[in-house]
BAFI-3210 file (N, C-alpha, C; in Angstrom, 3 decimals, decimal comma, padded with zeros to 6 digits):
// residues 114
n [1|2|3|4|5|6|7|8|9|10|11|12|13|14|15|16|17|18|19|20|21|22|23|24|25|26|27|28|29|30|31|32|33|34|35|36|37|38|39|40|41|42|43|44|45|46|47|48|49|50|51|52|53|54|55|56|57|58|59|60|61|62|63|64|65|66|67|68|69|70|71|72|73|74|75|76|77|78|79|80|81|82|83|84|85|86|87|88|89|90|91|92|93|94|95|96|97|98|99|100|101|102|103|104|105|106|107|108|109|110|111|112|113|114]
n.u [-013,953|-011,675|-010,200|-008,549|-007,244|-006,714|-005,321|-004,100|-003,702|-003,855|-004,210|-000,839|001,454|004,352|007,450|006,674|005,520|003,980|002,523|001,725|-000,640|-001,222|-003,367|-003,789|-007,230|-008,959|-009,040|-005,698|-003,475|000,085|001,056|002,780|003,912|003,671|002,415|002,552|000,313|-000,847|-003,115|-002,951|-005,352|-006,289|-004,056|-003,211|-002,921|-000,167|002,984|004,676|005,895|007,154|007,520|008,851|008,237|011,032|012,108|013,195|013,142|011,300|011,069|009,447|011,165|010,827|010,421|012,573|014,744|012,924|010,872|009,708|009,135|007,905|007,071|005,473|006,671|004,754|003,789|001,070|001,014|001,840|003,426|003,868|006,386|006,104|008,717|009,550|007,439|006,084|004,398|003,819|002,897|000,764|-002,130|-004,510|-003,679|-003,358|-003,355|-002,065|-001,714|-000,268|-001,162|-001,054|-003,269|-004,518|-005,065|-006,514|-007,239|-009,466|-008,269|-006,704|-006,679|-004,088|-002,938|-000,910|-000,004|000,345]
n.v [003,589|002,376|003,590|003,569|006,069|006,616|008,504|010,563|008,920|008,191|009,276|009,207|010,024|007,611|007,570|009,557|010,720|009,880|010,954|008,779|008,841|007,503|008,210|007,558|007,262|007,497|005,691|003,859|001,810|000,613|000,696|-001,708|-002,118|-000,463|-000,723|-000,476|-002,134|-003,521|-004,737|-005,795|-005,849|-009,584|-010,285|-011,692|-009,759|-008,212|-007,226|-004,313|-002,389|-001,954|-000,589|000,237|000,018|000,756|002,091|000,209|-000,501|-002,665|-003,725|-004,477|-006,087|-005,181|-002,426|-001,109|001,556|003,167|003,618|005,233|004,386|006,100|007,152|008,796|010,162|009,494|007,308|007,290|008,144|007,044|007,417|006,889|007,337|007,604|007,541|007,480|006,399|003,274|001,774|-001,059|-000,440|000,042|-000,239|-001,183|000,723|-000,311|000,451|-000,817|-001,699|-002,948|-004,112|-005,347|-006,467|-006,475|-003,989|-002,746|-000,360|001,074|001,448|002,538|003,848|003,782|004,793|004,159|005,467|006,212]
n.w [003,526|001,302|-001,465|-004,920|-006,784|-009,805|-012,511|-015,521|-017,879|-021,312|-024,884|-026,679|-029,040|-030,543|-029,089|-027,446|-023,992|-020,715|-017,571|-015,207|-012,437|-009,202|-006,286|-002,966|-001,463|001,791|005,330|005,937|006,807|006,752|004,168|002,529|-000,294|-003,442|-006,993|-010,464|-012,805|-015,853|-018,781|-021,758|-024,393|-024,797|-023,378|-020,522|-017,392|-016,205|-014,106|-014,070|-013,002|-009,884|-005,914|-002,931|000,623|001,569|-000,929|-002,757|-005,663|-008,675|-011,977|-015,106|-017,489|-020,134|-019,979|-018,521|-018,065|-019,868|-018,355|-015,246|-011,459|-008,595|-004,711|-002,979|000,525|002,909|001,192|000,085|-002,480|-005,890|-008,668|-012,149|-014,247|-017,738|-020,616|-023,756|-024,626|-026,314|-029,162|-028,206|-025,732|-024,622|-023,278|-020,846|-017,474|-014,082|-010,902|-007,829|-004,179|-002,110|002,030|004,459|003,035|-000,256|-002,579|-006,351|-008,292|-010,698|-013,206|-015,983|-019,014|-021,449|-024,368|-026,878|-030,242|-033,473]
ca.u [-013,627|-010,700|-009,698|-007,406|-007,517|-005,960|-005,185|-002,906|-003,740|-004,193|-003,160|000,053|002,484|005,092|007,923|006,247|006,028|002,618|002,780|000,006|-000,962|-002,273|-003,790|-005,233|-008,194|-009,222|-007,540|-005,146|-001,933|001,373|001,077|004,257|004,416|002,869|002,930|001,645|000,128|-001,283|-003,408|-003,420|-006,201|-005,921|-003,370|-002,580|-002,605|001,314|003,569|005,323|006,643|006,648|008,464|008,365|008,232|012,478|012,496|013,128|012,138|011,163|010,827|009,096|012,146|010,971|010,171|013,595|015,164|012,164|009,531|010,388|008,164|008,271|005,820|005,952|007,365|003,892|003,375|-000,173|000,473|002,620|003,248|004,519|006,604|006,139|009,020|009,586|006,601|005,927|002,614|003,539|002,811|-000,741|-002,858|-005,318|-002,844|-003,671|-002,612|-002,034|-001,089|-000,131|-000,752|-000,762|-004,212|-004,654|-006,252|-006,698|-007,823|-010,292|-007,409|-006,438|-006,184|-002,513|-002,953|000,121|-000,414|000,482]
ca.v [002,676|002,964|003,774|004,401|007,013|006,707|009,880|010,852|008,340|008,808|008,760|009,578|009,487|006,828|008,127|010,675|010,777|010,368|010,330|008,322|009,024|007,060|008,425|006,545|007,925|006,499|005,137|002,537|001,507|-000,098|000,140|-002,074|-002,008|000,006|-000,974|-000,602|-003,562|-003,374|-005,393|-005,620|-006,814|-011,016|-010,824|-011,378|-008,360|-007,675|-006,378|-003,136|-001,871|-001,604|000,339|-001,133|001,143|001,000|002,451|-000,914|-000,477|-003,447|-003,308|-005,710|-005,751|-004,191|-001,035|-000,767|002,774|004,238|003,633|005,094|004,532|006,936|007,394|010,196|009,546|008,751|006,082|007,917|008,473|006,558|008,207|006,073|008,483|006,430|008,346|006,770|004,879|002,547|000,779|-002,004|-000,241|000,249|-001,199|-000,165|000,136|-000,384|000,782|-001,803|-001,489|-003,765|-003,367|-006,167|-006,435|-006,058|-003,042|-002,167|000,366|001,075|001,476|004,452|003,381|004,440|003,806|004,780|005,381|007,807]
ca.w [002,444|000,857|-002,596|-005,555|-007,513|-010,951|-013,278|-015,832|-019,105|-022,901|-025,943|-027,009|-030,046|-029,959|-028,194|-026,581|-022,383|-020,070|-016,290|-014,367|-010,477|-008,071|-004,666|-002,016|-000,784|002,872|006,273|005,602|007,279|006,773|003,028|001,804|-001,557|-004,315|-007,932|-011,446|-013,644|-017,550|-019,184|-022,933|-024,822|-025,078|-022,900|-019,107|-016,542|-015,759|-013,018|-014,550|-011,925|-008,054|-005,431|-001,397|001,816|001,925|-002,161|-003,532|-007,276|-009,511|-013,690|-016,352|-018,193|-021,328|-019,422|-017,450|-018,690|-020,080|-017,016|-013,485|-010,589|-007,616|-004,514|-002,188|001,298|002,980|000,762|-000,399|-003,919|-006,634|-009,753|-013,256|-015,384|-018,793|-021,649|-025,208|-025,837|-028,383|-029,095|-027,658|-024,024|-024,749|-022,368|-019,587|-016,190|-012,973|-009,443|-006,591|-002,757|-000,636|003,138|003,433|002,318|-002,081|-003,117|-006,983|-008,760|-011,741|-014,255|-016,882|-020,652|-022,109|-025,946|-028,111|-031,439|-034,403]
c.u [-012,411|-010,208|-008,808|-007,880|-006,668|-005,755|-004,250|-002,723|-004,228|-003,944|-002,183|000,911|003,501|006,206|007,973|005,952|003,985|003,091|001,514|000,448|-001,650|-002,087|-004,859|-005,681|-008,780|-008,231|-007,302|-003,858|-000,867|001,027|002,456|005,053|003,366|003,504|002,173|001,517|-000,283|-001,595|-003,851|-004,307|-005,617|-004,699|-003,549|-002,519|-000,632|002,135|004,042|006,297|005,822|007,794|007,889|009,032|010,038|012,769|013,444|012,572|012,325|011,064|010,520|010,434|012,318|010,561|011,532|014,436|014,068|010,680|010,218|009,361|008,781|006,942|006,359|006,456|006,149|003,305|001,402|-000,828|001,715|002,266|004,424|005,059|007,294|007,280|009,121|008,909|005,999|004,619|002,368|002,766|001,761|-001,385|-003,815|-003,961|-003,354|-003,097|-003,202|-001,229|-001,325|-000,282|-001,142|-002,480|-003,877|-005,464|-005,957|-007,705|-008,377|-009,407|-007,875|-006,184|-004,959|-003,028|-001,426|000,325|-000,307|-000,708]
c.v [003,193|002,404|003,891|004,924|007,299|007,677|009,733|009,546|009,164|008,666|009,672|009,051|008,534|007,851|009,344|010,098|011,014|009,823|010,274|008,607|008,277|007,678|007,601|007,368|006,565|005,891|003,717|002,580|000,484|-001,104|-000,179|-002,036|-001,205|000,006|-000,717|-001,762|-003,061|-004,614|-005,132|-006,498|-008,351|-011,454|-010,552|-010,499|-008,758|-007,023|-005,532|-002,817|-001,694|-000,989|-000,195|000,532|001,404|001,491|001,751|-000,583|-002,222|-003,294|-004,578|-005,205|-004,853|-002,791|-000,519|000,558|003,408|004,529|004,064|005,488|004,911|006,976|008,462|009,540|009,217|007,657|006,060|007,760|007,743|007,020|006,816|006,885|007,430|007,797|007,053|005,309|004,284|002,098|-000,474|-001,959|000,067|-000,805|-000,473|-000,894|000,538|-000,005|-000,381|-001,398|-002,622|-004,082|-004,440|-006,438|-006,211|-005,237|-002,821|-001,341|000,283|001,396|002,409|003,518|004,422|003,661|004,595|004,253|006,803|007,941]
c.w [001,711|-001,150|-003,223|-006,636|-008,764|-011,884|-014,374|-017,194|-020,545|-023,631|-026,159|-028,312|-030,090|-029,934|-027,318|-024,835|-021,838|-018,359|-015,539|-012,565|-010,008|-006,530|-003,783|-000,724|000,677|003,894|005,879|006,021|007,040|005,282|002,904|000,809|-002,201|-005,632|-009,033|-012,347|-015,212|-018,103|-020,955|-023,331|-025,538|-024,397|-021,341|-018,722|-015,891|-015,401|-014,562|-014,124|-010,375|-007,313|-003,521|-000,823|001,900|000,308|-003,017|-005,264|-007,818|-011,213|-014,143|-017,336|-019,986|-020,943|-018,902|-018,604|-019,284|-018,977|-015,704|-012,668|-009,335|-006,649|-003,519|-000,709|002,728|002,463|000,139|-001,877|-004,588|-008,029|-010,915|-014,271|-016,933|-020,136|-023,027|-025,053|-026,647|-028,186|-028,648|-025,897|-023,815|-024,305|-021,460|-018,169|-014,673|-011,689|-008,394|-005,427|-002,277|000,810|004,623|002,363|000,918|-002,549|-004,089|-007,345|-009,925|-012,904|-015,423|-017,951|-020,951|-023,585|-026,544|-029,215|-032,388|-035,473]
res [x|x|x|x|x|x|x|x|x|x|x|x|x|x|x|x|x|x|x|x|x|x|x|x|x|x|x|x|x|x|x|x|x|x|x|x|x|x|x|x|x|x|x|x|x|x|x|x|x|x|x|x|x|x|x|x|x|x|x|x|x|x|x|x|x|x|x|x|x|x|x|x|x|x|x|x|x|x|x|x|x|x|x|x|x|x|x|x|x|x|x|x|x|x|x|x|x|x|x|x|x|x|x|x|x|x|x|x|x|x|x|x|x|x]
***
């Protein structure tokens, strides 16, 4: 069965820095894309960011310069290195793969807050 394994949430100060992990546990082949989502309370779950087997990146445009998503070069693990953020970026976020199949994960709370 295959999994993801989310890590690497919390709270933080606003413009302070948290970096989330996802690993996927289990066989699975010809993952394509891997991305992160966030859902704040009352609102919609929403892309973030994603990153594709040729190191394609994507950005929700209020993330672009302080969010950068990276995965290793198996395509295993995708890491979200979140710097200066505000309270608006508080949400629980999620890890998704593509392969093509849709696998998420049980999602990490990010709160930021002073």
């Amino acid at each position: 069965q295959v999994q993801l394994v989310e890590s690497g949430g919390g709270l933080v100060q606003p413009g302070g820095s948290l970096r989330l992990s996802c690993a996927v546990s289990g066989s699975i082949f010809n993952i394509n894309v891997m991305g992160w989502y966030r859902q704040a309370p009352g609102k919609e779950r929403e892309l973030v960011a994603s990153i594709t087997r040729g190191d394609f990146t994507n950005y929700e445009y209020s993330v672009k310069g302080r969010f950068t998503i990276s995965s290793d070069n198996a395509m295993r693990t995708v890491y979200l290195q979140m710097n200066s953020l505000k309270p608006e970026d508080t949400a629980v976020y999620y890890c998704r793969v593509i392969a093509p199949i849709s696998i998420w994960g049980q999602g990490t709370q990010v709160t930021v807050s002073s």
